[in-house]
C-alpha beads as a LAMMPS data file, in Angstrom:
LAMMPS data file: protein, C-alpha beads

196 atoms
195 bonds

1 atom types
1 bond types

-500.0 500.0 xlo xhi
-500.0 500.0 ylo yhi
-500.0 500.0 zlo zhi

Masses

1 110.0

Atoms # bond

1 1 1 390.882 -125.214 67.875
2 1 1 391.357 -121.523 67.656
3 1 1 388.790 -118.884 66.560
4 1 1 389.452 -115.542 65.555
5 1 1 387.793 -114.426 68.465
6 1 1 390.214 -115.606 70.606
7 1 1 392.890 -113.753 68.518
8 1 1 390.933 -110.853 68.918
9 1 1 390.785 -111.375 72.661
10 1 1 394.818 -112.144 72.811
11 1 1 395.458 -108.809 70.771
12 1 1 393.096 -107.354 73.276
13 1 1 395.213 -108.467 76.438
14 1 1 398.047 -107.176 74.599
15 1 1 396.516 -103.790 74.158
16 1 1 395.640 -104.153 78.291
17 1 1 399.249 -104.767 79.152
18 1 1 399.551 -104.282 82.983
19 1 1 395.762 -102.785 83.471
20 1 1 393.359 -105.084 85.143
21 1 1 390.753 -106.708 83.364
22 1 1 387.950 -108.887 83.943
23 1 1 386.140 -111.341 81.921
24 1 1 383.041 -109.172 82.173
25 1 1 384.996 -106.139 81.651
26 1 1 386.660 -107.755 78.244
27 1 1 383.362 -108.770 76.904
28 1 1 382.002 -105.609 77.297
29 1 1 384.897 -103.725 75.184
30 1 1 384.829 -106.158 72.341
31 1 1 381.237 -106.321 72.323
32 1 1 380.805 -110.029 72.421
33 1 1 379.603 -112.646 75.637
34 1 1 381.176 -112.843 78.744
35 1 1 380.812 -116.741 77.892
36 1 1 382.578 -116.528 75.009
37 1 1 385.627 -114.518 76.384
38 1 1 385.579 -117.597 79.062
39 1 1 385.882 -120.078 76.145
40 1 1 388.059 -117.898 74.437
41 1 1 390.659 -117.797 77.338
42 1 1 390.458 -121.748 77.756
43 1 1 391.366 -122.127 73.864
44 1 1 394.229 -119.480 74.356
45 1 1 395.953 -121.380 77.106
46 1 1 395.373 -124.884 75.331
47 1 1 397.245 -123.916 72.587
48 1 1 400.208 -122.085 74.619
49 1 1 399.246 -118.559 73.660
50 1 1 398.530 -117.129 77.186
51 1 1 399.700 -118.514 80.472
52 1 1 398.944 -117.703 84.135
53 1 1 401.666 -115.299 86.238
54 1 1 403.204 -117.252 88.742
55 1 1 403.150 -114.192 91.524
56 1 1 399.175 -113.090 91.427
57 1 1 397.738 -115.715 88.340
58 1 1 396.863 -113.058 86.065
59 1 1 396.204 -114.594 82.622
60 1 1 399.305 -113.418 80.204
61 1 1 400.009 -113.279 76.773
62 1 1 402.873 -115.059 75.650
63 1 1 404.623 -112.904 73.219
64 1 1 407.344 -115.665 71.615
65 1 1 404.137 -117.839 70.843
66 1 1 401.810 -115.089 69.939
67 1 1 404.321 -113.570 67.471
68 1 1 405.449 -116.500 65.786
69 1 1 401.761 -117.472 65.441
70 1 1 401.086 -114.204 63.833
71 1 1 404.277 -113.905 61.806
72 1 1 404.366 -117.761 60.524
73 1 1 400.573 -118.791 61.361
74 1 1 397.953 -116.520 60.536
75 1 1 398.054 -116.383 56.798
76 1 1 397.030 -119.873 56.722
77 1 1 394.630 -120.162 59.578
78 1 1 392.448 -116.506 59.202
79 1 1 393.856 -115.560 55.698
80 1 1 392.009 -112.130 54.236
81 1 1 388.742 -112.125 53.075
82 1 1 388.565 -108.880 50.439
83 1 1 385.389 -107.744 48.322
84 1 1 383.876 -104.983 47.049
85 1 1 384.058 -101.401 47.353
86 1 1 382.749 -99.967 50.407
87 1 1 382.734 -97.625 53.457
88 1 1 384.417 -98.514 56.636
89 1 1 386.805 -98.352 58.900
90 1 1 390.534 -98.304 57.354
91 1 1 393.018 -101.294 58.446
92 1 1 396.620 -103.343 57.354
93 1 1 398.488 -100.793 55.829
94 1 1 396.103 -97.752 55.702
95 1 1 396.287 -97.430 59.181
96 1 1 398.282 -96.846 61.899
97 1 1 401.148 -97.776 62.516
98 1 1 401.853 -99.395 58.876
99 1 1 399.947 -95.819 57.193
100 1 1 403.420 -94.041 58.129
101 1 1 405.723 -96.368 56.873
102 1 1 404.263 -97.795 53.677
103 1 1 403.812 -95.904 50.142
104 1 1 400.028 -94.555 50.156
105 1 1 398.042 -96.809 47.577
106 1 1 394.721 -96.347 46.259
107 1 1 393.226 -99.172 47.299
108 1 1 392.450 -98.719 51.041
109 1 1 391.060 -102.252 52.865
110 1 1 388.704 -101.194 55.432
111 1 1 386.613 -102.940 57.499
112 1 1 382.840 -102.572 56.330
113 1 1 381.502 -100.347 59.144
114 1 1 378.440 -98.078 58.210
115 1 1 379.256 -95.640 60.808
116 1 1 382.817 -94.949 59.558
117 1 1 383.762 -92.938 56.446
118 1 1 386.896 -94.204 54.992
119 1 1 386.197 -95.676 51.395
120 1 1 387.942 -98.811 49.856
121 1 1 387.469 -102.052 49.157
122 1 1 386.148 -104.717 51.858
123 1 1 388.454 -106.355 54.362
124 1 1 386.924 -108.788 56.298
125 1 1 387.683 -108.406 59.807
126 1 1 388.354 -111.464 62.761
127 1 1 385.290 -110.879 64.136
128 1 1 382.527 -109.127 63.098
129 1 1 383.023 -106.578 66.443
130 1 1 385.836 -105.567 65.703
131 1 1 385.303 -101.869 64.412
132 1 1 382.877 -101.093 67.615
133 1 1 385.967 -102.636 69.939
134 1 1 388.333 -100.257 68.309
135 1 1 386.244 -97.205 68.300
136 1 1 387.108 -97.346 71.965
137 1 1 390.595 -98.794 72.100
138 1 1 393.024 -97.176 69.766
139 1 1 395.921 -99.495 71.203
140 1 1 393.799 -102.405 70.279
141 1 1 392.917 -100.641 66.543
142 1 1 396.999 -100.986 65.856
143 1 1 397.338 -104.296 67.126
144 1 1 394.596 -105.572 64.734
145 1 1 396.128 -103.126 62.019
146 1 1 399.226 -104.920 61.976
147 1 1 397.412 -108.165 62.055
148 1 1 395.360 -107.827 59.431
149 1 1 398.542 -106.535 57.532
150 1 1 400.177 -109.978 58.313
151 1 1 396.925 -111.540 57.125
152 1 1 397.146 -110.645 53.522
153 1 1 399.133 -112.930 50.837
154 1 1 398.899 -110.300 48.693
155 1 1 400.230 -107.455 50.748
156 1 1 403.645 -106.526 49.629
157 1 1 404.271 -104.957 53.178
158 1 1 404.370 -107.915 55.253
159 1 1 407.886 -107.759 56.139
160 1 1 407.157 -103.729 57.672
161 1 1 404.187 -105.017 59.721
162 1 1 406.667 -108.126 60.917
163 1 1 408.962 -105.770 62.115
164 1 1 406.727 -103.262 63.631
165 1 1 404.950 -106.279 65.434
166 1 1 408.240 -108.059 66.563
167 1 1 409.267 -104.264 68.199
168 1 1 405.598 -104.052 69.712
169 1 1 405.590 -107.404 71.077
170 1 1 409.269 -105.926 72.471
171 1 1 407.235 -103.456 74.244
172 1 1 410.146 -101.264 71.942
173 1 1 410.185 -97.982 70.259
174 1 1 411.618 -98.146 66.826
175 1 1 415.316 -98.172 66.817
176 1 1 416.794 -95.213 64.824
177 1 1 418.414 -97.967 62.429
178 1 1 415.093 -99.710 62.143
179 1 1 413.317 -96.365 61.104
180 1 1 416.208 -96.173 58.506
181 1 1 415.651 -99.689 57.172
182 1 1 411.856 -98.786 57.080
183 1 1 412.335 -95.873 55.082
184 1 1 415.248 -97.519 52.697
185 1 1 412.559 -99.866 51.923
186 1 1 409.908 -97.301 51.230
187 1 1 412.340 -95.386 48.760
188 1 1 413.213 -98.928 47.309
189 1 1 409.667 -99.835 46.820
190 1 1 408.772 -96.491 45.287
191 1 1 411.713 -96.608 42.986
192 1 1 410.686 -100.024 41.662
193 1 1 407.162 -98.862 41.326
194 1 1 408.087 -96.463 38.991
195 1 1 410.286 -98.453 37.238
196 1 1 407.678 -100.920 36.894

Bonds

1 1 1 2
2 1 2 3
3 1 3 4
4 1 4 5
5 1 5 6
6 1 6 7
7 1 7 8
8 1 8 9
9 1 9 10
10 1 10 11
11 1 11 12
12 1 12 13
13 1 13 14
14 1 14 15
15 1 15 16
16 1 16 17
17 1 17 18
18 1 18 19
19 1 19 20
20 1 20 21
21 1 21 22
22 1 22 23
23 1 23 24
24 1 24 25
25 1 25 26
26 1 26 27
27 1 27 28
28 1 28 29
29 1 29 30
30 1 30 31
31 1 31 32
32 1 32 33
33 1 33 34
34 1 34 35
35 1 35 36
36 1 36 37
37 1 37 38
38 1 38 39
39 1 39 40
40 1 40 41
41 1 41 42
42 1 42 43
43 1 43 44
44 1 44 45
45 1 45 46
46 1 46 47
47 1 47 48
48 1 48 49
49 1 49 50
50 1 50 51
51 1 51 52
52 1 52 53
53 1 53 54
54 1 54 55
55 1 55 56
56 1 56 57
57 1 57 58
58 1 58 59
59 1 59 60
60 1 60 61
61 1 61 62
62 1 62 63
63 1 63 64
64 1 64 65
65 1 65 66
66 1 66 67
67 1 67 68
68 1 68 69
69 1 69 70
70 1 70 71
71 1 71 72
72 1 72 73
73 1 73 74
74 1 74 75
75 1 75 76
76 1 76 77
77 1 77 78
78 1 78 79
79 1 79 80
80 1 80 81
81 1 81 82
82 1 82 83
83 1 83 84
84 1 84 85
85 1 85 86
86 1 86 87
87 1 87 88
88 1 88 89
89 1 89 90
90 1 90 91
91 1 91 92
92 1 92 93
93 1 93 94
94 1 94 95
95 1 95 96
96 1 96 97
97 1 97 98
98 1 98 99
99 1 99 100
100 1 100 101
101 1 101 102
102 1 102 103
103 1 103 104
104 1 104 105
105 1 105 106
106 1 106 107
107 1 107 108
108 1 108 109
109 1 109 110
110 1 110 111
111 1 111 112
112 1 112 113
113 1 113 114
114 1 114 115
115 1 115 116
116 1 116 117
117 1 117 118
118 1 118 119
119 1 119 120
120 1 120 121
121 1 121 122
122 1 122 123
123 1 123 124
124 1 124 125
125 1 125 126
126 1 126 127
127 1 127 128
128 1 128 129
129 1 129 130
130 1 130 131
131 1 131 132
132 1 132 133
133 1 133 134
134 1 134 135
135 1 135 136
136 1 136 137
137 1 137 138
138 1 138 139
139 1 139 140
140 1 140 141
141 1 141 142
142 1 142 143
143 1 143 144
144 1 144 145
145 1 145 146
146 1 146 147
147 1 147 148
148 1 148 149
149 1 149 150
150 1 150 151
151 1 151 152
152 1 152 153
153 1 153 154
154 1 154 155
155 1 155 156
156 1 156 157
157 1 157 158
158 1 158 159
159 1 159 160
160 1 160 161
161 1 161 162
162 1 162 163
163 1 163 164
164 1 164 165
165 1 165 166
166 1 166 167
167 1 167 168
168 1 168 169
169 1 169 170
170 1 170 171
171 1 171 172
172 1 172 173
173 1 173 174
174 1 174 175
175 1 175 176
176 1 176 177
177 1 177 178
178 1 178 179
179 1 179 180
180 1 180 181
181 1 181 182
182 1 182 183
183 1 183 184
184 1 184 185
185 1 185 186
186 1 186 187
187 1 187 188
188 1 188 189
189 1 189 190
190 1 190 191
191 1 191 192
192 1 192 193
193 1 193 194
194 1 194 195
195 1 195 196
């Protein structure tokens, strides 16, 4: 059975690409056990997320899986967990790369972090690391952005932060058409929000 660790930890791989890694190395950057990024890996490749390279058995993410997890899965599994106002550390769609492409709203989730400065209204992150991980990995900060974006049943954004993840996972750069269709639907959804 998954934990949100170990999404954490696939994001994380993600954010690695072709650097190497180590298990030690990993733990340290996400600020959790070197045993639990062990346990972590063995739960990934049970369930098909990562697999080994056949030319030098480097652990890999497999993007397919890992997107269709996070596009179709991840609602239901590590849905959002959203409380009270608060200072922390913004995330889904007030914060890169969603912040860009999204009407600004009031409400901002952020993670609760007292050493951040962002106020808005709780958004529980996977793992309670998570801001001190991405203080240090801004790669890793829009991977869980996105995420947490895809995360929320409420969020009316979902299909942006599917598209921007589907193009990351791609290892693309938005399309010129796909910036067009992202900013059609930002007019769109501004037009019925002041109609409504």
């Amino acid at each position: 059975m998954l934990k949100p660790q170990d999404v954490v930890l696939a994001l994380k791989l993600l954010a690695k690409d072709e650097e190497p890694w180590s298990q030690g190395g990993l733990a340290q950057e996400m600020s959790i056990s070197a045993s639990e990024v062990n346990s972590g890996i063995k739960r990934l490749a049970l369930t098909h997320l990562i697999e080994h390279e056949a030319h030098n058995k480097r652990w890999q993410v497999v993007r397919p899986a890992i997107r269709e997890f996070l596009v179709s899965g991840i609602q239901y599994v590590f849905p959002a967990e959203k409380g009270a106002p608060c200072i922390g550390m913004a995330t889904a769609n007030a914060a890169h790369p969603l912040r860009g492409c999204v009407p600004e709203s009031n409400i901002t989730p952020v993670w609760p972090d007292k050493k951040a400065t962002q106020s808005g209204f709780s958004f529980k992150p996977l793992y309670p690391s998570v801001p001190a991980a991405c203080n240090n990995d801004g790669e890793l900060y829009q991977w869980l952005a996105l995420v947490d974006a895809l995360r929320d049943w409420d969020n009316p954004h979902r299909d942006i932060a599917q598209v921007l993840l589907t193009e990351k996972l791609s290892g693309r750069r938005q399309s010129e058409s796909a910036q067009e269709k992202l900013r059609g639907s930002n007019k769109a959804n501004h037009q019925m929000d002041l109609l409504g």
